[in-house]
C-alpha positions as CSV (number, residue, x, y, z in Angstrom):
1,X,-90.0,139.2,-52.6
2,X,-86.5,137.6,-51.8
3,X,-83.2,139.3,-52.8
4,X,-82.0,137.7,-56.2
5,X,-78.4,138.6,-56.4
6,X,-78.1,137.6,-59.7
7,X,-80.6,139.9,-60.8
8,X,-78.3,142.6,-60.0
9,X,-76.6,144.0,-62.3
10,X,-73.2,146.5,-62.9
11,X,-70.9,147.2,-65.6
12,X,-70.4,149.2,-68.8
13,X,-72.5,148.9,-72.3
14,X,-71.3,149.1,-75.8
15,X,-72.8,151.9,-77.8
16,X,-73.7,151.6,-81.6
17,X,-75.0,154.1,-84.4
18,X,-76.8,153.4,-87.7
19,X,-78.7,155.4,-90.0
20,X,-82.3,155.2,-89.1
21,X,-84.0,152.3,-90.7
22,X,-81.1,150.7,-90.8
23,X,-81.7,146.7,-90.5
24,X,-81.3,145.4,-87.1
25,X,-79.6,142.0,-85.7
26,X,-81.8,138.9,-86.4
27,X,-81.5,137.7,-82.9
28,X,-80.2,139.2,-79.7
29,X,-77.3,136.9,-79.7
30,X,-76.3,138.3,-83.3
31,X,-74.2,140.8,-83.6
32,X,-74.2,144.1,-85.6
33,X,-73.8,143.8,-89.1
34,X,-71.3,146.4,-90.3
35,X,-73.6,149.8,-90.9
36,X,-73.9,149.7,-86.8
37,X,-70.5,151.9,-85.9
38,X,-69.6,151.3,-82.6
39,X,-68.7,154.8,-81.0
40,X,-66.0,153.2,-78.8
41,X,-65.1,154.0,-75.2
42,X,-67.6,156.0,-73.1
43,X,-66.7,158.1,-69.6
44,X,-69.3,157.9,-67.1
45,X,-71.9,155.4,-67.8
46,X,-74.7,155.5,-70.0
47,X,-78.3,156.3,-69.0
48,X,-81.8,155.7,-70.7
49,X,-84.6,158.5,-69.4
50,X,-88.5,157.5,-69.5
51,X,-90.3,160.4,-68.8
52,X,-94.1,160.4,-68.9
53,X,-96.3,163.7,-68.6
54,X,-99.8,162.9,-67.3
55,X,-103.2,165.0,-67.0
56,X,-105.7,164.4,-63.9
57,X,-109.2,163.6,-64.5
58,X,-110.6,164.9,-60.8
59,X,-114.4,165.8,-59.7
60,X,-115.6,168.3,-57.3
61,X,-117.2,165.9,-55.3
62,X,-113.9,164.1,-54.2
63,X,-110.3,165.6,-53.2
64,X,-108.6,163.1,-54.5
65,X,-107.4,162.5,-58.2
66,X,-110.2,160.3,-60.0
67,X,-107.6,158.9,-62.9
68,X,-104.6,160.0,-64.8
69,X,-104.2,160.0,-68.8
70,X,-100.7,160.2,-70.5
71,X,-100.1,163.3,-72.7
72,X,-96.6,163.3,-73.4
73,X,-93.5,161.1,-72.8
74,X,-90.0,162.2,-73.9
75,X,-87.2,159.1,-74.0
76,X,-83.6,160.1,-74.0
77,X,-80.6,158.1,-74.1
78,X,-77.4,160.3,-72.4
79,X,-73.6,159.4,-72.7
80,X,-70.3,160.6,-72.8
81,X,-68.2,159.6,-76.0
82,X,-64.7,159.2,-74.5
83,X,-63.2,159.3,-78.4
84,X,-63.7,163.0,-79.4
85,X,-63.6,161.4,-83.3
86,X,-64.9,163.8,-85.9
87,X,-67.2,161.0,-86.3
88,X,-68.3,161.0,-82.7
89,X,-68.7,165.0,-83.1
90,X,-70.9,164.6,-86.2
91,X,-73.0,162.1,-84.3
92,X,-73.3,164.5,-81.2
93,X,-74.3,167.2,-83.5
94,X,-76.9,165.7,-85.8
95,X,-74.6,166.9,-88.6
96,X,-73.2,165.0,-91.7
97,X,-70.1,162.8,-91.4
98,X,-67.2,163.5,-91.8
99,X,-65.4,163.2,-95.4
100,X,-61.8,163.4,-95.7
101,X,-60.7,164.2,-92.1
102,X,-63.4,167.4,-92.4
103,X,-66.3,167.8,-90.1
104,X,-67.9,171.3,-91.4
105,X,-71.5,172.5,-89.7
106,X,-74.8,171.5,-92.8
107,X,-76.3,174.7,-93.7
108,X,-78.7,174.9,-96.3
109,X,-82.1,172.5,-96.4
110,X,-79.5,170.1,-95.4
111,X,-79.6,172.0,-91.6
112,X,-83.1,172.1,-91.6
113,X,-83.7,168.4,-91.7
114,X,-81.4,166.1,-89.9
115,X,-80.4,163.0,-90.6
116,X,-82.3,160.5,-87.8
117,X,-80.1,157.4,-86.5
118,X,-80.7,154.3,-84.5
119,X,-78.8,153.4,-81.9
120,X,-78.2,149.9,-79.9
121,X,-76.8,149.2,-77.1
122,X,-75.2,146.1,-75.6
123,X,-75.1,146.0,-71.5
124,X,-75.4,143.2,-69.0
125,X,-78.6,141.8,-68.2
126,X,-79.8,140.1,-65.0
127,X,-77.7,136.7,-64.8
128,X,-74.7,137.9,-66.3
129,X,-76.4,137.8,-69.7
130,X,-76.8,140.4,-72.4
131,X,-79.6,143.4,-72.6
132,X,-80.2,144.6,-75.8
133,X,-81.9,148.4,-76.2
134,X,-82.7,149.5,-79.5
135,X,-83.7,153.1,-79.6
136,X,-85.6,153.0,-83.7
137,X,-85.4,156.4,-84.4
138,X,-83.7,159.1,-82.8
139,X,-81.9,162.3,-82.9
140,X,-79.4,164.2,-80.8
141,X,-80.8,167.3,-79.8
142,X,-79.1,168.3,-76.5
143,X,-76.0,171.4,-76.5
144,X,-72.4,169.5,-76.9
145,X,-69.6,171.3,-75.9
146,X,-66.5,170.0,-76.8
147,X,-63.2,171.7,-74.3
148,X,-59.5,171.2,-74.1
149,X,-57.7,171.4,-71.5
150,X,-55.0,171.0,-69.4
151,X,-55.9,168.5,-66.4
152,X,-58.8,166.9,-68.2
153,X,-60.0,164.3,-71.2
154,X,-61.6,165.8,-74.1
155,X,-65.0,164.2,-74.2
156,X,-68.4,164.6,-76.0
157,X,-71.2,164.6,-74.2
158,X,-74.4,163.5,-76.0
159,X,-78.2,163.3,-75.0
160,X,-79.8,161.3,-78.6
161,X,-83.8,161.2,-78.0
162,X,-86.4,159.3,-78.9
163,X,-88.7,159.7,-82.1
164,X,-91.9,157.9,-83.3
165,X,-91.5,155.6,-86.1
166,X,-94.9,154.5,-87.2
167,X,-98.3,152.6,-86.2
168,X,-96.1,149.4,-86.7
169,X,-92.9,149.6,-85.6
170,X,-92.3,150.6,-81.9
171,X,-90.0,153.3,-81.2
172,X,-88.1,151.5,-78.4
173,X,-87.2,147.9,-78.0
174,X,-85.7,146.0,-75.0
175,X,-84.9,142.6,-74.8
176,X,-83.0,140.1,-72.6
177,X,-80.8,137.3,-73.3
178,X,-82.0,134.3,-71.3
179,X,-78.5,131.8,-71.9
């Protein structure tokens, strides 16, 4: 296969949040309607994590593995919110928002449950054009520590994963802009 340099492909993406089930843009050249926050600048990239877990069907007649089944797969998306917002924090810890300038932790059935959100994100595709990832349902799940300090940017980290949705609706959608 020849080298297709404008298949290659470099540069930031643009980070959203919505509840989950939140309604998503028509078209992948629409943009989000208002409920889809962006989360603003991020510090290091953005990456998307398939991860499959497989079991071996295998024989004692041959050495070699017969066939593999998938038993697990775990999708994560990982970032690092450059805008330590309350908002960003809340997001980062699967917590309520924010009301009046105060992020306090849920407790009660409200810290047993989560709220789920979606998130989109807007990168560069292959020939300069727009890729579209739309994770349906997902939670952050992953430690965030939050330091200040003297030589160094206050940042969130964030690791949201992936959740099932239903026998209809896909979990995880990506989709290329073609003009």
């Amino acid at each position: 296969m020849p080298v297709t340099s404008t298949n290659l492909i470099q540069g930031p993406a643009t980070v959203y949040v919505a509840p989950f089930g939140t309604p998503e843009p028509a078209t992948i050249a629409t943009a989000p309607a208002a409920a889809w926050v962006d989360v603003g600048g991020t510090k290091g990239g953005l990456e998307l994590n398939i991860s499959s877990e497989f079991a071996t069907l295998t024989v004692d007649q041959i050495v070699d593995i017969i066939e593999s089944r998938r038993t697990g797969r775990e999708v994560t998306t990982k970032t690092t919110l450059a805008e330590a917002t309350l908002q960003n924090i809340a997001q980062a810890t699967a917590n309520t928002a924010p009301v009046a300038n105060v992020l306090e932790l849920d407790d009660g059935l409200a810290a047993f449950k989560p709220a789920y959100s979606a998130i989109l994100i807007d990168g560069i595709a292959p020939g300069g054009f727009r890729r579209r990832i739309i994770v349906r349902k997902t939670l952050s799940t992953d430690a965030v520590g939050v330091g200040y300090k003297k030589d160094d940017q206050t940042v969130v980290p964030v690791t949201w994963k992936l959740h099932w949705v239903s026998t209809v609706i896909k979990p995880l959608k990506i989709e290329d802009a073609t003009s």
